[in-house]
C-alpha positions as CSV (number, residue, x, y, z in Angstrom):
1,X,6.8,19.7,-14.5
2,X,3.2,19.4,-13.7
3,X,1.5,22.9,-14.3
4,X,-1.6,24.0,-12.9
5,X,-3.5,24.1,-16.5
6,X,-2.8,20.5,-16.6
7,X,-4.3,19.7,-13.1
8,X,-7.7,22.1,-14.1
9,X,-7.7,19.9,-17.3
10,X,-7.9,16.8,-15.6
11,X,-10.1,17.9,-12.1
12,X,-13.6,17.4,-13.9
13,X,-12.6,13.6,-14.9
14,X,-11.6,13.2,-11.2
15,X,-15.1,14.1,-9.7
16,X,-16.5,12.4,-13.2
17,X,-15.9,8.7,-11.7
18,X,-13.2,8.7,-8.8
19,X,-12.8,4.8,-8.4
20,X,-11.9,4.7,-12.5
21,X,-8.4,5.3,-13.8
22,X,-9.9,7.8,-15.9
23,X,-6.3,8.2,-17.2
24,X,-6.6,5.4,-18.9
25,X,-9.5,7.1,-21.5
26,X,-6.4,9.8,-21.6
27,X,-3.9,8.9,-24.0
28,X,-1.5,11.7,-23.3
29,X,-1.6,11.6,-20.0
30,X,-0.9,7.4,-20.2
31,X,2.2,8.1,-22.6
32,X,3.7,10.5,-19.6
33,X,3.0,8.3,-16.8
34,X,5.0,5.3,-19.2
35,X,7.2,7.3,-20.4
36,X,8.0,10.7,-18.4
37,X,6.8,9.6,-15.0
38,X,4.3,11.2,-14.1
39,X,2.6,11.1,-11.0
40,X,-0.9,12.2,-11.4
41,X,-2.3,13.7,-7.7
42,X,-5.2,15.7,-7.1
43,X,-6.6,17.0,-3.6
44,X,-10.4,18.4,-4.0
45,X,-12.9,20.0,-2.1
46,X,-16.1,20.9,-1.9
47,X,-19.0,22.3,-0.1
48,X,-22.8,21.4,-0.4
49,X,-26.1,22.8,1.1
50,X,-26.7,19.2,2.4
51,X,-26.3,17.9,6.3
52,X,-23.0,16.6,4.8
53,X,-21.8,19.5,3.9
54,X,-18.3,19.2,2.8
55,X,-17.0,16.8,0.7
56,X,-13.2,15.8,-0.3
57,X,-11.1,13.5,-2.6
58,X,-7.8,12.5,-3.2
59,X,-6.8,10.5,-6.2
60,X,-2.7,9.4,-7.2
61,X,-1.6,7.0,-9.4
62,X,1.6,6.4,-11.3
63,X,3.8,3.7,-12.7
64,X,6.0,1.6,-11.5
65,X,9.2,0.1,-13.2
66,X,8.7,-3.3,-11.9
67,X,6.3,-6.4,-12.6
68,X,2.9,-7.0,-11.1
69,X,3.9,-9.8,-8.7
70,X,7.2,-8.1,-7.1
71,X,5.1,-4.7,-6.8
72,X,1.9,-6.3,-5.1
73,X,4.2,-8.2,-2.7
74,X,5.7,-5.0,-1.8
75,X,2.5,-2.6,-1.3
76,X,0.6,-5.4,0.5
77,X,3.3,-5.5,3.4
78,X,1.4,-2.4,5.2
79,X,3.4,-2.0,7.8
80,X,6.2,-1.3,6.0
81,X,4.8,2.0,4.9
82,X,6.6,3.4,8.5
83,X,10.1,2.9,6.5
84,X,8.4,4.4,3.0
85,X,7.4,7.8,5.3
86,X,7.5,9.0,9.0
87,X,4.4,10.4,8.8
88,X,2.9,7.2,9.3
89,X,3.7,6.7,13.0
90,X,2.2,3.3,13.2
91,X,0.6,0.7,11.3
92,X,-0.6,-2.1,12.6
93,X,-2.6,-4.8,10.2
94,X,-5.3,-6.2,12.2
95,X,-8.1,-9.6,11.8
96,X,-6.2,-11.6,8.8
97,X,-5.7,-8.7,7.0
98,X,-9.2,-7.7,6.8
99,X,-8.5,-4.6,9.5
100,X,-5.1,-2.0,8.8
101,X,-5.1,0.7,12.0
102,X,-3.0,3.7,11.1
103,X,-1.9,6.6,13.2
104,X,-0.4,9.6,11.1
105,X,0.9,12.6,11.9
106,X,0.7,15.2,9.3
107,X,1.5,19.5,9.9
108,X,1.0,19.3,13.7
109,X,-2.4,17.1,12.8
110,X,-2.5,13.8,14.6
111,X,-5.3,11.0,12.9
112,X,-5.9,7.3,14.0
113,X,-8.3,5.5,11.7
114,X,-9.2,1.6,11.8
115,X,-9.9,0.9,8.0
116,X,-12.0,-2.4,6.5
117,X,-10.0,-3.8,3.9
118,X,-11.9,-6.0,1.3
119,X,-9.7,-7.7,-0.8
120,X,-10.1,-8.8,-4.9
121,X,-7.2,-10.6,-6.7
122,X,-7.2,-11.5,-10.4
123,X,-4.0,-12.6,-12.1
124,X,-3.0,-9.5,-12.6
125,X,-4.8,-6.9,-10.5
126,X,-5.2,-6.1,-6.7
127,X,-7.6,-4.3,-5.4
128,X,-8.6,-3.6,-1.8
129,X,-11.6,-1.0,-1.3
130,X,-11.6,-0.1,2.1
131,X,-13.5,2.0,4.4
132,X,-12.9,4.1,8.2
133,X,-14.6,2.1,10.7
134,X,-13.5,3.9,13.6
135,X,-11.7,6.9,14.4
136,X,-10.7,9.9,12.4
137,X,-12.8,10.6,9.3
138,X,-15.2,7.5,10.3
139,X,-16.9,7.0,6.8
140,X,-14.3,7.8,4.5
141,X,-14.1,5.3,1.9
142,X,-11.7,4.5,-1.1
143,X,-9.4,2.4,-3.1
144,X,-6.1,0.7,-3.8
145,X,-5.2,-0.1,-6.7
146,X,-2.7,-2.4,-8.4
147,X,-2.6,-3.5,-12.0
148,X,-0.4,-5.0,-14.6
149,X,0.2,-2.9,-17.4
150,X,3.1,-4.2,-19.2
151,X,6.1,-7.0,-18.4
152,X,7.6,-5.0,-16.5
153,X,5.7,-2.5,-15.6
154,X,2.9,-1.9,-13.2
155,X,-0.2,0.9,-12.4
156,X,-0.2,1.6,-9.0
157,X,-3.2,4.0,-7.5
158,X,-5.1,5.6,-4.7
159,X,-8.4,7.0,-4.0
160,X,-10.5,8.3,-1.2
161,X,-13.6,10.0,-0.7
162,X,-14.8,11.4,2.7
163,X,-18.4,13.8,3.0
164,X,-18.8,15.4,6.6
165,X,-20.6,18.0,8.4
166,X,-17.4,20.0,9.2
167,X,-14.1,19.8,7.5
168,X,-11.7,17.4,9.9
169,X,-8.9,19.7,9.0
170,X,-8.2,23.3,8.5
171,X,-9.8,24.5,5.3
172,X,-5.9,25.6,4.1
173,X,-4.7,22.2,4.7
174,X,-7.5,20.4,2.8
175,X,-7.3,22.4,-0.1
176,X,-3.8,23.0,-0.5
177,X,-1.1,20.8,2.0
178,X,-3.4,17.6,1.5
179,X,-2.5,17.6,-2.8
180,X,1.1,18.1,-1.8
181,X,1.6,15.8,0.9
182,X,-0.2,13.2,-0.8
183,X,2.1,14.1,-4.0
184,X,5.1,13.0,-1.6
185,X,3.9,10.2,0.0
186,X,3.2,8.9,-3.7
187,X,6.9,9.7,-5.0
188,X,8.5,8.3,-1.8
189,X,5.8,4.8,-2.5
190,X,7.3,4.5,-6.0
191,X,10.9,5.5,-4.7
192,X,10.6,2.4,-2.0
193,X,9.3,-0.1,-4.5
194,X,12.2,0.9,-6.9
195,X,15.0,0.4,-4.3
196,X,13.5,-2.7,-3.2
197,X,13.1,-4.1,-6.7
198,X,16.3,-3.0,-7.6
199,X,18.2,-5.2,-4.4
200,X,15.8,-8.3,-5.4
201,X,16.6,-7.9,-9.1
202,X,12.8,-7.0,-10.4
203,X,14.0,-3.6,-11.2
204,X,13.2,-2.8,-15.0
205,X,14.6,0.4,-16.5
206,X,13.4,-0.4,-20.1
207,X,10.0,-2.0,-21.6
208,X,11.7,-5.2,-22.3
């Protein structure tokens, strides 16, 4: 469903402003995420003659059929993200909230990463930038995202940026397994919010 073509159209808006919904400027690609779906995922790297030398993003975002207040209740119980995927062997939220430790393991890969969580709340947004403090890929920063976008429906996205001297990960993995697995993790999310929604009555198939 999602072609290459349409991932090259989109990749220099990605590096244009990563912490922006650029979708949002993207009519097209807003309609499809409302009304086909869509999960937009893109995994990008790339090398510079700098003492940080490599450089990586991942960006995902979709919508959810379910309002603001249900979906931020769900994605702000981290520790449930063991039962959204088993790649995340262990999370642990840490300090009030204001530390998350995660353990993953992905193609053989183990990481373990204490991320700073700054929290913002409006009436109808979340937002937590975060940050690696300690562990793997110590520096990477990024962003959660959770916005209102409709009664009964709600934006949910992800980004994280990450420069080092030497790529953490084989350069096959980064380029290519990274976009995919993150492509999963992000249908399984939406999958788990749905369910949940759906036993607790917040499930919205339609606009309404």
């Amino acid at each position: 469903m999602h072609t290459l073509i349409f991932f090259l159209f989109l990749s220099q808006q990605i590096h244009a402003d990563l912490y922006r919904p650029f979708w949002r400027s993207k009519p097209e690609v807003q309609k499809r995420m409302l009304k086909d779906d869509l999960l937009v995922v893109s995994a990008q790297t790339s090398e510079k003659r700098e003492k940080l030398k490599y450089h990586f993003n991942v960006v995902a975002g979709g919508v959810v059929k379910s309002n603001y207040t249900f979906t931020d209740s769900v994605v702000r119980n981290f520790e449930d993200l063991k039962k959204v995927d088993p790649r995340f062997q262990e999370v642990r939220i840490m300090k009030d909230q204001k530390q998350l430790f995660l353990h993953l393991a992905v193609l053989g890969y183990h990481a373990r990463m204490y991320l700073k969580m700054d929290e913002q709340k409006t009436n109808n947004t979340t937002k937590w930038d975060w940050e690696c403090i300690e562990g793997s890929f110590k520096g990477m920063k990024g962003l959660i995202n959770i916005q209102e976008i409709g009664r009964h429906r709600t934006e949910l996205s992800f980004a994280s940026d990450y420069f080092s001297e030497k790529l953490p990960l084989p350069k096959a993995i980064v380029n290519f397994g990274i976009e995919i697995i993150a492509r999963q993790v992000a249908e399984k999310m939406r999958s788990y919010i749905h369910a949940q929604a759906k036993i607790r009555g917040y499930y919205f198939n339609d606009e309404g």
